[in-house]
N, CA and C of each residue as an Amber inpcrd file, in Angstrom:
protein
   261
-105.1900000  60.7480000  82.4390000-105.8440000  60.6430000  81.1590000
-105.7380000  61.9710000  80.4000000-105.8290000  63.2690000  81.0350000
-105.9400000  64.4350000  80.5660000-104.4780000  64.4030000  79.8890000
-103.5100000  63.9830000  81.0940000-101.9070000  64.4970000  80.6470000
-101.4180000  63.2890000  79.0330000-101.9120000  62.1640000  79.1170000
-101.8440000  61.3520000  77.8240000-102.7340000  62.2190000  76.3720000
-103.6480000  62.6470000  76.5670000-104.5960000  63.0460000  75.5100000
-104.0110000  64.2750000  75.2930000-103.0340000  65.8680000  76.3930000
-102.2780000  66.8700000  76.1970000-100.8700000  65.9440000  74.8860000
-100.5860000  65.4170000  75.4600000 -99.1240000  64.8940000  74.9750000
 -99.5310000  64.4540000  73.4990000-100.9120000  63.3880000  73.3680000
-101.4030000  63.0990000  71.5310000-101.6150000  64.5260000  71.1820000
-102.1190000  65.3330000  71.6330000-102.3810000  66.6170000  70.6550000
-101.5470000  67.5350000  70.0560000-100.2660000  67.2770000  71.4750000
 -99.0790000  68.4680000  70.9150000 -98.9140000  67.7820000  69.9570000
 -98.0800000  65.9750000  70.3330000 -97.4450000  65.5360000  69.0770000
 -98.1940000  65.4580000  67.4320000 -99.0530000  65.2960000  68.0490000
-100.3890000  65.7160000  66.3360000-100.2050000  66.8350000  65.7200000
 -99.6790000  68.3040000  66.1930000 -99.9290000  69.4280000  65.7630000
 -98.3960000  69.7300000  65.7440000 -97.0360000  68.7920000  66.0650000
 -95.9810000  69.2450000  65.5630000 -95.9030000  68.4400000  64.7310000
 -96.3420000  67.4080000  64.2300000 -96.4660000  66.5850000  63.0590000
 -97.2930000  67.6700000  61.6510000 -98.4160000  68.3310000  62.0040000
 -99.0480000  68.8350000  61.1380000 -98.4870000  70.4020000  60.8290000
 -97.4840000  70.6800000  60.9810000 -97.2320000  72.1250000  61.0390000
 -95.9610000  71.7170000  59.6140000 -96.6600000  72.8220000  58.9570000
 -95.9220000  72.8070000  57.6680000 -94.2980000  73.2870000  57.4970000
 -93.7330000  72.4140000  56.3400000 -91.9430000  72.6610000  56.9330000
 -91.4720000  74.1320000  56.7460000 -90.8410000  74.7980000  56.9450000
 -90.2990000  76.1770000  56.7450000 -89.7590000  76.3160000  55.4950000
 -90.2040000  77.6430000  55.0260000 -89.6210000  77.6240000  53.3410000
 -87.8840000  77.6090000  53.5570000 -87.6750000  78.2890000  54.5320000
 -85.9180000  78.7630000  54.6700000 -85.4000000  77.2660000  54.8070000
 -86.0940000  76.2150000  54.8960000 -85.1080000  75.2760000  55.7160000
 -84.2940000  74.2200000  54.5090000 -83.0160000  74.5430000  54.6250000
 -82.3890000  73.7830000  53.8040000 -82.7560000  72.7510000  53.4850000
 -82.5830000  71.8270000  52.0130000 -82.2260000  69.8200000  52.0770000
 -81.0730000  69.5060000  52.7710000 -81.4230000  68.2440000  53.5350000
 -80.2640000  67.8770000  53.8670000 -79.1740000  67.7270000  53.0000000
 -79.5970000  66.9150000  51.5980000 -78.1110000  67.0830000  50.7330000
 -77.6220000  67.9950000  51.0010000 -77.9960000  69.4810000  51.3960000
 -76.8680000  70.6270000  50.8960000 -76.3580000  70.5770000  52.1910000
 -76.5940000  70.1530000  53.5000000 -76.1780000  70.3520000  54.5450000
 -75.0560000  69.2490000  55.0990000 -75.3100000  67.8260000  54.2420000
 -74.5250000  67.1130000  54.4260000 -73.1930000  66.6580000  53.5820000
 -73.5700000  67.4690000  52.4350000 -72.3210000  67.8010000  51.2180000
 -71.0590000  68.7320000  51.6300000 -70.2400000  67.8910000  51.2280000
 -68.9740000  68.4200000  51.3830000 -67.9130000  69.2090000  50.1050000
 -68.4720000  68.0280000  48.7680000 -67.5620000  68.4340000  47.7350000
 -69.1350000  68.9500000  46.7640000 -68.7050000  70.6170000  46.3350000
 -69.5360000  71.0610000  44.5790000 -68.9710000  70.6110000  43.8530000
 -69.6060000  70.7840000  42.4060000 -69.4180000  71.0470000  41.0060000
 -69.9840000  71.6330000  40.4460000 -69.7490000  72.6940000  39.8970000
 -70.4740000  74.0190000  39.4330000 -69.8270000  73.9440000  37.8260000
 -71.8150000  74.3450000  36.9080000 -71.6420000  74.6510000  35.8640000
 -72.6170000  74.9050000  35.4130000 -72.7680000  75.9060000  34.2850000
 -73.8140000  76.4860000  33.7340000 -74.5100000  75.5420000  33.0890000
 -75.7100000  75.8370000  32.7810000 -76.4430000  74.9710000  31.7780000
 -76.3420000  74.6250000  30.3320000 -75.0710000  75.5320000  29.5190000
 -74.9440000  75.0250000  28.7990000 -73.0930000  74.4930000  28.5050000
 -72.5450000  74.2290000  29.4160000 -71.4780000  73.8430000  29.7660000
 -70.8080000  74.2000000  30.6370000 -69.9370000  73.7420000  30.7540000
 -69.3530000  73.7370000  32.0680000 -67.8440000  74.8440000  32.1770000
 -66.8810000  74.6920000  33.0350000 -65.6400000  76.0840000  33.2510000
 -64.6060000  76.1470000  31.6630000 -64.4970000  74.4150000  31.2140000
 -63.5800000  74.6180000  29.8360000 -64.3380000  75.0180000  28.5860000
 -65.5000000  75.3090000  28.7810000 -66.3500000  75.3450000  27.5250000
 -65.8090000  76.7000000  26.8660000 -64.4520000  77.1710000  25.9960000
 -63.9520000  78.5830000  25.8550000 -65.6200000  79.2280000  25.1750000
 -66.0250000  78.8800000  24.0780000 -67.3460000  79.5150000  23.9400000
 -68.5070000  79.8970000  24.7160000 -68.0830000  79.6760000  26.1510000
 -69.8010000  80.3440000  26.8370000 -68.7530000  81.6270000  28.5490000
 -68.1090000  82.8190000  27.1000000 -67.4420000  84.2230000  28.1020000
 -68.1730000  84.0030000  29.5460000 -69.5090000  84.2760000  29.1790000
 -69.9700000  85.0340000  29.9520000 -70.8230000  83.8740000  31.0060000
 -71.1320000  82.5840000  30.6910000 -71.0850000  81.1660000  31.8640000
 -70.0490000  80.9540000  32.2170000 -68.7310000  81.0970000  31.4920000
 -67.5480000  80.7090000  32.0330000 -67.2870000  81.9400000  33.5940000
 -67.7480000  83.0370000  33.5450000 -66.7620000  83.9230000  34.0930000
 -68.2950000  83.7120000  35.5700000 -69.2400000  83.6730000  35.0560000
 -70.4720000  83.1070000  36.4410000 -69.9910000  81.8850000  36.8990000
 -69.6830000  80.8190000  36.2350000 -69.1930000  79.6260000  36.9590000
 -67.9310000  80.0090000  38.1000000 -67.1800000  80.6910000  37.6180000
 -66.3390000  81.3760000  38.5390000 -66.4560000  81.9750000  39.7640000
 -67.2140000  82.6950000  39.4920000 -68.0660000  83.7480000  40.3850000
 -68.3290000  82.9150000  41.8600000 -69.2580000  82.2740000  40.9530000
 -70.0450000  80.7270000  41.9200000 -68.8540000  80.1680000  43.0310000
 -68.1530000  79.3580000  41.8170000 -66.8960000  78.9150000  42.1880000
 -66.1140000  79.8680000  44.0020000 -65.8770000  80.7150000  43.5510000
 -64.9210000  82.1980000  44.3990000 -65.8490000  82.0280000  45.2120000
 -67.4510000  82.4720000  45.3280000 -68.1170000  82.3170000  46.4060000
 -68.1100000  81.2180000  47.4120000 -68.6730000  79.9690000  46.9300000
 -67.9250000  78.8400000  47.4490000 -67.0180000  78.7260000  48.2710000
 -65.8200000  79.2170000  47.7770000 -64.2610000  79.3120000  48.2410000
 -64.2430000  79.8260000  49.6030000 -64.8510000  81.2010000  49.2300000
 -64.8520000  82.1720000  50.4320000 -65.9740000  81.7920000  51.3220000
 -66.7370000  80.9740000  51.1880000 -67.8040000  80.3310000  52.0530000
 -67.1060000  79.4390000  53.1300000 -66.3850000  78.7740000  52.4100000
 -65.4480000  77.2970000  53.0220000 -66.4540000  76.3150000  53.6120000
 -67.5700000  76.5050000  52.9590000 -68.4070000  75.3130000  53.5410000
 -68.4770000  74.3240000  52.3890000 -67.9090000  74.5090000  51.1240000
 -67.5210000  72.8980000  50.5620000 -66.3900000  73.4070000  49.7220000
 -65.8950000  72.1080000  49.1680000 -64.9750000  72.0280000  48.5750000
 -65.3380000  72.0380000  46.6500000 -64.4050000  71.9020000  46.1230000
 -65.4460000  72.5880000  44.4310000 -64.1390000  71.3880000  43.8680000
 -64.8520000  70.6200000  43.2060000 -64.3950000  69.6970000  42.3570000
 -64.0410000  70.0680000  40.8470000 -63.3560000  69.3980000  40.0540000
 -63.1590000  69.8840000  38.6710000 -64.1990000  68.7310000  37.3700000
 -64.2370000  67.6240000  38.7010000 -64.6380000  66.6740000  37.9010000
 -66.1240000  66.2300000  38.6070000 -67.2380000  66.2930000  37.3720000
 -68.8330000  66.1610000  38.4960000 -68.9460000  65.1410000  38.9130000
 -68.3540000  63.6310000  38.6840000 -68.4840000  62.6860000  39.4540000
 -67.6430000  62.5830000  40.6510000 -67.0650000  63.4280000  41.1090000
 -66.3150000  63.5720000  42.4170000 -67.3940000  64.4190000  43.5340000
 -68.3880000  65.0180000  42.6390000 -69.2130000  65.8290000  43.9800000
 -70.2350000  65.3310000  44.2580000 -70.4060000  66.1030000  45.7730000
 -71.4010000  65.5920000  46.3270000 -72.7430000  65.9520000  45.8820000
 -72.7350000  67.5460000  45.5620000 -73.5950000  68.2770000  44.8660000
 -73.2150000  68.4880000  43.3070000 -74.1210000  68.1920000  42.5510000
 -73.6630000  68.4210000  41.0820000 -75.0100000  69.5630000  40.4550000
 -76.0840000  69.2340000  40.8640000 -77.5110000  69.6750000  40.0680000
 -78.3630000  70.1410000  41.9220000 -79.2390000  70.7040000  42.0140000
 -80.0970000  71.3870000  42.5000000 -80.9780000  72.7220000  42.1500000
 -81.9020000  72.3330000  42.1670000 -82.7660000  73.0050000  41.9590000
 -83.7340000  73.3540000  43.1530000 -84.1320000  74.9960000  43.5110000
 -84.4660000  75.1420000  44.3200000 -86.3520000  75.2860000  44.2590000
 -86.8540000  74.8050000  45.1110000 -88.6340000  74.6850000  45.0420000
 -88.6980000  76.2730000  44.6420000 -89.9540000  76.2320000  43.4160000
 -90.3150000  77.3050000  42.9930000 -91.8340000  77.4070000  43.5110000
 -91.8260000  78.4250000  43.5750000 -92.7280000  79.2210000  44.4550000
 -94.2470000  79.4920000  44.0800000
């Protein structure tokens, strides 16, 4: 009886233990293809220098990450929009 009522309490208190701020969404963990673009357009937009040359940036990081692939077109990705919980 003791060892049944040990076993409800752990599982009660790993149920109640709050999630870790570090811990990824799965979307980002199960995504394969980005699409990266600034908020006010995207890599062909010639008017936004200085989003164009951050989308890049992004982009190159990505690359050198090799943990996804970077699409040209946003309905090809897996990730298009995220936003991270603010604090």
């Amino acid at each position: 009886m003791l060892l049944l009522f040990l076993l409800a309490l752990s599982a009660a208190l790993a149920q109640s233990q709050p999630k870790r701020q570090d811990e990824l969404p799965k979307a980002l963990l199960l995504a394969r293809y980005a699409y990266v673009q600034a908020l006010d357009g995207d890599r062909f937009n010639l008017r936004l220098p200085e989003d164009r040359q951050a989308i890049f940036d992004v982009e190159d990081a990505l690359h050198t990450w090799h943990r996804y692939s970077i699409t040209l077109k946003r309905h090809d990705a897996d990730l298009t929009r995220w936003k991270p919980a603010t604090a």
